[in-house]
N, C-alpha and C positions, 0 to 999 in steps of 0.2 A: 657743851662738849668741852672737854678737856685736851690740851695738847698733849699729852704724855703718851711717850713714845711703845707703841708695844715689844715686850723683850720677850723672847723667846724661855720656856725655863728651859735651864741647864740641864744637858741630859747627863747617860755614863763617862764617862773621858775616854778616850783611844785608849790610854793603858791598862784600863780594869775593861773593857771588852777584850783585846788581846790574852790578857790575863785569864778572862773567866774563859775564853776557845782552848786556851794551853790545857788550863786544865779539866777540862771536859775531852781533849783528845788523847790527855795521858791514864783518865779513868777509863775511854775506850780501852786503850792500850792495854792497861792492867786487867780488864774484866777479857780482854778477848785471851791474854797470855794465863791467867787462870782455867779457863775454862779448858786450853787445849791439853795444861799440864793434868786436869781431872779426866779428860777423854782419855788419853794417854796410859794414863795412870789405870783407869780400868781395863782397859782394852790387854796390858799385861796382866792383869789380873785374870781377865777369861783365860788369856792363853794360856796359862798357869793352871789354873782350876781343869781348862780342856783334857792338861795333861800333854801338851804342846812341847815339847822342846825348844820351840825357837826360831827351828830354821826352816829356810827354800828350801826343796831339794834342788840340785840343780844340774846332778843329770848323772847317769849308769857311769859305773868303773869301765867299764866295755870304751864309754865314748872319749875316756884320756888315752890315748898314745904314751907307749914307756919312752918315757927322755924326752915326750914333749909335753904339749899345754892343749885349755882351751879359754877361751877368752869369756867370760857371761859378762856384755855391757851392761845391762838394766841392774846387776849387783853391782858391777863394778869390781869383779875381781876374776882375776887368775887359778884354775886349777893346773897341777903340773901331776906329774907320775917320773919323779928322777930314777926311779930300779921300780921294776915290777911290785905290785903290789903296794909301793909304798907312795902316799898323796900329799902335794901341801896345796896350799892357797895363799896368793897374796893381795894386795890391792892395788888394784890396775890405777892408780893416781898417780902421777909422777912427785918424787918428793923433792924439785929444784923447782917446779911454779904449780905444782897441783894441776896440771894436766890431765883430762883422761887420755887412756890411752889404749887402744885396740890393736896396734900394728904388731899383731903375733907373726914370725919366721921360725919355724923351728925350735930352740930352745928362747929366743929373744925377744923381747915386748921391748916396743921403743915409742919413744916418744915424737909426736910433728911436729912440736912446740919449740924444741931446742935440741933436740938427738940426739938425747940421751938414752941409755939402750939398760936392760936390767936382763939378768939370768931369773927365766919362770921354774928353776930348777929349787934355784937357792934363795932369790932374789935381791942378791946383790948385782952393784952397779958395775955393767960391762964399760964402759964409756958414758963421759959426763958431758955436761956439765953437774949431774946432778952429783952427789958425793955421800946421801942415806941412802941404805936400800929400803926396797919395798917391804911394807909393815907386812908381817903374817896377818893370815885371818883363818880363822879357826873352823874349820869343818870336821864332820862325822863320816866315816864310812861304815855301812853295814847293810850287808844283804844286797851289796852289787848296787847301791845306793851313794850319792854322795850328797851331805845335805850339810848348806849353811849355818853354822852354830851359832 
């Protein structure tokens, strides 16, 4: 018999396993962020082809009050009726920390977050701190219909 010591062979090194995990999570990454821009991508294609416009409807001319609003959380926006007949929409997110925001009074949507208050007419800023008004967002009216663009 031999004294000679037995040595283990040398396996990968810490840094090429860390190395080979990076990049096998960043090719996750890329195959999963591929696949949803092609889901995506078709999904506006049907609605297209359906002949789809676009939008929710989100709810009868009847259910805005003239001079005031309604709130649709799950869109996230404001419908208003400032003179009879005539509609906007804004986006119920506060533009001083991106808040949502639901606390409708009459013509006011305000914020919990800081208290700030916006006109659902025009949607300029009543009281700040915030100092943008709320973005438009663009809907259809037709046939006593109001629907998200």
């Amino acid at each position: 018999m031999t004294s000679e010591s037995v040595q283990p062979k040398p396996g990968p090194s810490r840094r090429t396993v860390v190395a080979a995990v990076g990049a096998a999570g960043l090719a996750v990454a890329l195959t999963a962020c591929g696949s949803e821009d092609e889901a995506s991508g078709s999904s506006t294609e049907q609605g297209a082809a359906a002949g789809g416009g676009g939008g929710a409807a989100l709810a009868k001319t009847a259910d805005i009050p003239e001079g005031g609003a309604k709130v649709f959380d799950a869109e996230k926006v404001v419908v208003s009726q400032p003179a009879a007949g005539d509609f906007k929409a804004f986006s119920t997110i506060c533009t001083h920390q991106n808040c949502p925001m639901t606390d409708l009074k009459e013509d006011t949507l305000s914020c919990a977050c800081h208290g700030s208050q916006f006109s659902v007419l025009d949607g300029s800023v009543k009281k700040g701190p915030a100092t943008q008004p709320l973005p438009a967002k663009k809907i259809a009216v037709a046939g006593g219909s109001i629907t998200l663009a």
